[in-house]
N, C-alpha and C positions, 0 to 999 in steps of 0.2 A: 504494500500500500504506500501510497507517495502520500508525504504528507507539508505544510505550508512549505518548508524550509527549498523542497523540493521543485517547488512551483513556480518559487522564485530565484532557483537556478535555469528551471526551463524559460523563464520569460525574459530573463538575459541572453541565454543562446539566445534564444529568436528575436531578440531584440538587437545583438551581433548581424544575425544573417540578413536579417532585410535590412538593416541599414546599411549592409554591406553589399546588396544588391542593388537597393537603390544609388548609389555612392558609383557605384557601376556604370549605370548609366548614363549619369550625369559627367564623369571621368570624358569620355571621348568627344564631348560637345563642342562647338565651338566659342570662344569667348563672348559673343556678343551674348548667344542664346545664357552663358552661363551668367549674365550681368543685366539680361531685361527684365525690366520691369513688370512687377504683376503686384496684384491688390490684394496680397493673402501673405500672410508667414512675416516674414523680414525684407522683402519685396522683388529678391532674388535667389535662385536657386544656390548660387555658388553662398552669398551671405544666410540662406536658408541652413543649407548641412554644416556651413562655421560654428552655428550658431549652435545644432544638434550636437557637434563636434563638442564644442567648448564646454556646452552646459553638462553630458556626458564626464567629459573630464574633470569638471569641480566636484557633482553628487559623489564619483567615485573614490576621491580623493576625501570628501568626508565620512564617508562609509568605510574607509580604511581602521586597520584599531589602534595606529595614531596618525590622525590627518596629516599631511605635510604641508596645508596651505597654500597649494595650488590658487593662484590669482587670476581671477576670469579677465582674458585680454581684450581689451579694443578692436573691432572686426579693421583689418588691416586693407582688405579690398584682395580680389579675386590674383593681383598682380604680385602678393606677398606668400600666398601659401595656395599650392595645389590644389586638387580635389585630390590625387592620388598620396599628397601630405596629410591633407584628413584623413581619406582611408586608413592612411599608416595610424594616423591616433590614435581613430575607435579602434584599432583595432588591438591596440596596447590598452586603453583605456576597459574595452572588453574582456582582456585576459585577466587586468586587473579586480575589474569589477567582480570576477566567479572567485578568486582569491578571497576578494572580501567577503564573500558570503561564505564558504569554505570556513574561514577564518570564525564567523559569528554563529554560525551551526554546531563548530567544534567546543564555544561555549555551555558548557551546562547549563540546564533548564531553570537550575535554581538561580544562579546566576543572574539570567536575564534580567535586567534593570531597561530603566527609560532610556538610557545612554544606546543600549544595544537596540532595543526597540524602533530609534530613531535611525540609528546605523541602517538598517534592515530595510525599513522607510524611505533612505535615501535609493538604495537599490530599485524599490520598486519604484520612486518618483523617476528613475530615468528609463524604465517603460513607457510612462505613460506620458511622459515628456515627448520623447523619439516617437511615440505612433501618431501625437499632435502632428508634430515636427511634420513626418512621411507623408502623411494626410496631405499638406500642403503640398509637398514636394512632388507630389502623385499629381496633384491638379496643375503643377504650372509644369510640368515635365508632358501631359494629358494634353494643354491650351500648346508645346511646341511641335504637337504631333508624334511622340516619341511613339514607338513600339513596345510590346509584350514588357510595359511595365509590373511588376510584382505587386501583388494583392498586398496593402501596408498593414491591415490590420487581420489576418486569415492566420491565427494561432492556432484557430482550430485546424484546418487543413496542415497547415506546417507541421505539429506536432501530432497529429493522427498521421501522418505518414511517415514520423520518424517511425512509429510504433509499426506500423507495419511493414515498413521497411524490416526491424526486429524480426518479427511473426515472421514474413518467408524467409530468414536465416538469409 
């Protein structure tokens, strides 16, 4: 039986993989489309996943079991950091993030105070941060005509087919 601690290992993977699919897509674009404007999110796609990026790397950085005070930066503009430098982040930021939950699981139950509570908190606020986040990034990546965008919010589909991927060995 899976139980919370579990749940919120699973909604970081898939919280990893579609933003790293969406991150994907947006990788091979060309600059104008990564820097037009739209009425949603942060008003660009490249400033949209910075923004994912960033916010990602503070919650994780406080959910560590001792923060190191990670400083949310200034968005720099599209000409100071990759899409493929963000990928590289989440994707550190990601490794980290299962670390810290690893870390507040191996806590004993009796243990658990508000401190850890919050810790725990911060994990799940960068779920539901990143599926806001995707949500947008889906509609203005949708308005540039992009193709076989990935479902942003389909947990279900995603992790029922881990499971059955499992089932036929």
């Amino acid at each position: 039986m899976r139980d919370a601690d579990d749940a919120v290992r699973m909604l970081l993977e898939y919280e990893h993989w579609c933003t790293d699919k969406l991150a994907r897509k947006i990788e091979p674009l060309a600059q104008e489309q990564l820097v037009r404007r739209f009425a949603i999110g942060h008003g660009t796609l490249h400033a949209s996943l910075y923004h994912l990026v960033r916010v990602a790397e503070k919650w994780t950085d406080r959910s560590r079991p001792v923060p190191t005070g990670v400083i949310f930066k200034t968005y720099p503009g599209p000409g100071k950091v990759t899409v493929k430098t963000l990928r590289d982040q989440y994707r550190a930021a990601a490794e980290q993030m299962l670390l810290n939950n690893a870390a507040l699981n191996s806590v004993d139950e009796s243990a658990r105070d508000h401190a850890w509570e919050i810790k725990r908190n911060h994990l799940i606020h960068i779920t539901t941060h990143g599926m806001h986040h995707r949500a947008q990034i889906i509609n203005m990546l949708t308005q540039l005509g992009v193709k076989n965008i990935v479902e942003g919010g389909d947990f279900g589909g995603w992790a029922n087919r881990k499971v059955r991927k499992l089932q036929n060995g």
